[in-house]
C-alpha positions as CSV (number, residue, x, y, z in Angstrom):
1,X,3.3,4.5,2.0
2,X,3.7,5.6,-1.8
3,X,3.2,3.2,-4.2
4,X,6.3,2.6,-4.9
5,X,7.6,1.9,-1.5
6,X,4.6,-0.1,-1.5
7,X,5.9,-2.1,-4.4
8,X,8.9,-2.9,-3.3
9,X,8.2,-4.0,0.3
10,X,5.4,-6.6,-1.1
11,X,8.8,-8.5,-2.3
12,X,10.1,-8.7,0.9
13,X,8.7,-12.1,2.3
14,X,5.2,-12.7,3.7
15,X,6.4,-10.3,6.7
16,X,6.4,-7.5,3.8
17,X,3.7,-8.5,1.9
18,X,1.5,-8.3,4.8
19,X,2.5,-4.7,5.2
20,X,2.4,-3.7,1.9
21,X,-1.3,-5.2,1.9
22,X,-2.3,-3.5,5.2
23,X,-0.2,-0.5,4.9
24,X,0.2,0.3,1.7
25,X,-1.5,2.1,-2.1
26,X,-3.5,-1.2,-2.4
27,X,-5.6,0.1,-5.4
28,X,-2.2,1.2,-7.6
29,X,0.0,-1.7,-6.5
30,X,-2.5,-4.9,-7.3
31,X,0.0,-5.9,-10.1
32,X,2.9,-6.0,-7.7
33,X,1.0,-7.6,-4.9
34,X,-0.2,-10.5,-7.1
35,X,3.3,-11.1,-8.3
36,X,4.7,-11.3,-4.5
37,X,1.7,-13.5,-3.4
38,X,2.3,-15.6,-6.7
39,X,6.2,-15.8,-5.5
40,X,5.0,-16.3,-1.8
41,X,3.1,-19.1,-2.5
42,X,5.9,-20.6,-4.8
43,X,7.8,-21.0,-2.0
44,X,5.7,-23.0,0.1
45,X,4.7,-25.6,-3.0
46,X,8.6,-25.6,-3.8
47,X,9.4,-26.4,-0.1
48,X,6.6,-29.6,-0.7
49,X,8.1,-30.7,-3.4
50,X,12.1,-30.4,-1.9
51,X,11.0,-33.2,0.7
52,X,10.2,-35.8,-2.4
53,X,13.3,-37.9,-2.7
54,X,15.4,-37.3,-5.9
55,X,13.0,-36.0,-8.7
56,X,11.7,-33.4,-5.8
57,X,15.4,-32.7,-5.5
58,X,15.4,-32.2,-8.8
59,X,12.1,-30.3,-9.7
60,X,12.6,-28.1,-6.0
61,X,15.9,-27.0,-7.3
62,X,15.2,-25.9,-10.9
63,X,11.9,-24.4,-8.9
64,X,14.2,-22.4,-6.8
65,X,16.4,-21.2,-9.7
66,X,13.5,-19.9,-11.6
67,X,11.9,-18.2,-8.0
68,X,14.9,-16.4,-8.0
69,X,15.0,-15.3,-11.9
70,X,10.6,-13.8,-11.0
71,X,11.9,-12.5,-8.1
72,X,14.4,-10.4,-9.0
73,X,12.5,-9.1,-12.3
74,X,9.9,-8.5,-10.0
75,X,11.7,-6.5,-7.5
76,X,13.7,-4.1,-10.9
77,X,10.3,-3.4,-11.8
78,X,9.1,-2.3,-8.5
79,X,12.3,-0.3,-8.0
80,X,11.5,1.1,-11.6
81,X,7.4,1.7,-11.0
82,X,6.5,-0.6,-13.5
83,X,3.5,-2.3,-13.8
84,X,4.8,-5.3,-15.1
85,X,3.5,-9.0,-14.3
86,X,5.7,-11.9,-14.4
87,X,5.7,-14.2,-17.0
88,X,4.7,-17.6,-17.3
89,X,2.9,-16.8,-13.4
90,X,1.4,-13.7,-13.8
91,X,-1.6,-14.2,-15.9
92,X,-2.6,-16.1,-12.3
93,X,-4.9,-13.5,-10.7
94,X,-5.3,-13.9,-6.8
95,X,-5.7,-10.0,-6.3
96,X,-8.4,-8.4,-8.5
């Protein structure tokens, strides 16, 4: 895959992620497969934190919102070849 198809498929769920890691440029897409883990990841702690009565409510659904907001500057950079990470989340370095 080019690395820009490689990019863009990291953002597409763990399914996509997986493929991007296995299939993909790893070496010229580490930025964009961070930010996907990072956003991964999110999911599952913001999915914990939905069960908590209330303030989980609360803190799950502001946590959606902003999953949403990193997702979707995530993805325009991919789709623009940017090597961009995500603030507030992407100094977090998983991939090195």
């Amino acid at each position: 895959m080019s690395t820009k198809a490689t990019n863009i498929v990291a953002y597409i769920g763990w399914i996509g992620w997986i493929i991007a890691i296995c299939a993909g440029d790893k070496e010229n897409c580490k930025v964009h497969l961070n930010n996907a883990l990072l956003l991964n990841l999110a999911v599952i702690i913001f999915g914990i934190i939905s069960v908590i009565p209330v303030v989980g409510w609360i803190i799950g659904c502001i946590g959606w919102i902003a999953w949403l907001v990193f997702w979707i500057m995530g993805l325009i950079s991919a789709i623009q070849d940017t090597d961009k990470e995500l603030p507030l989340i992407g100094g977090i370095k998983i991939i090195k």
